[in-house]
C-alpha positions, 0 to 999 in steps of 0.5 A: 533707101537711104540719102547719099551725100550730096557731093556736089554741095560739098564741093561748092561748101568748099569752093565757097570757103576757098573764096570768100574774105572774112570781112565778106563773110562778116558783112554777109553775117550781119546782113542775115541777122538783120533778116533773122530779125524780122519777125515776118521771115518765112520759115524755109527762108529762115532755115536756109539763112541759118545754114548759110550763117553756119558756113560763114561763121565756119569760114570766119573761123578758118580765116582767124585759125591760118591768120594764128598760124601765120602770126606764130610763124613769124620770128622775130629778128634776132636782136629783139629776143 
């Protein structure tokens, strides 16, 4: 039978980008490389760690998109053009 896509985390995947800062995201990227560097890391933990990463740097992408966005968006006054 096949999976059926759990709805429910993807739910949270979004709630989780709707909430989480960049610079959250960013020291949350940095704490789980300095776990990705331990060579003692167990495997499943790996796993789920690299996953996690996945979403943040996701977020962090969509973050520094709407902030493009925003700065296209800004005029600048009439007399500086």
């Amino acid at each position: 039978m096949p999976r059926k896509k759990d709805s429910g985390k993807e739910a949270d995947n979004v709630a989780d980008r709707q909430n989480v800062g960049y610079e959250d995201a960013v020291t949350e990227l940095e704490e789980i490389l300095s776990e990705l560097s331990d060579d003692d890391i167990d495997v499943d933990h790996l796993a789920e760690r690299v996953k996690r990463a996945t979403e943040l740097v996701k977020i962090c992408r969509d973050r520094i998109a709407a902030a493009r966005l925003e700065v296209k968006d800004i005029e600048l006054p009439e007399e500086s053009r």
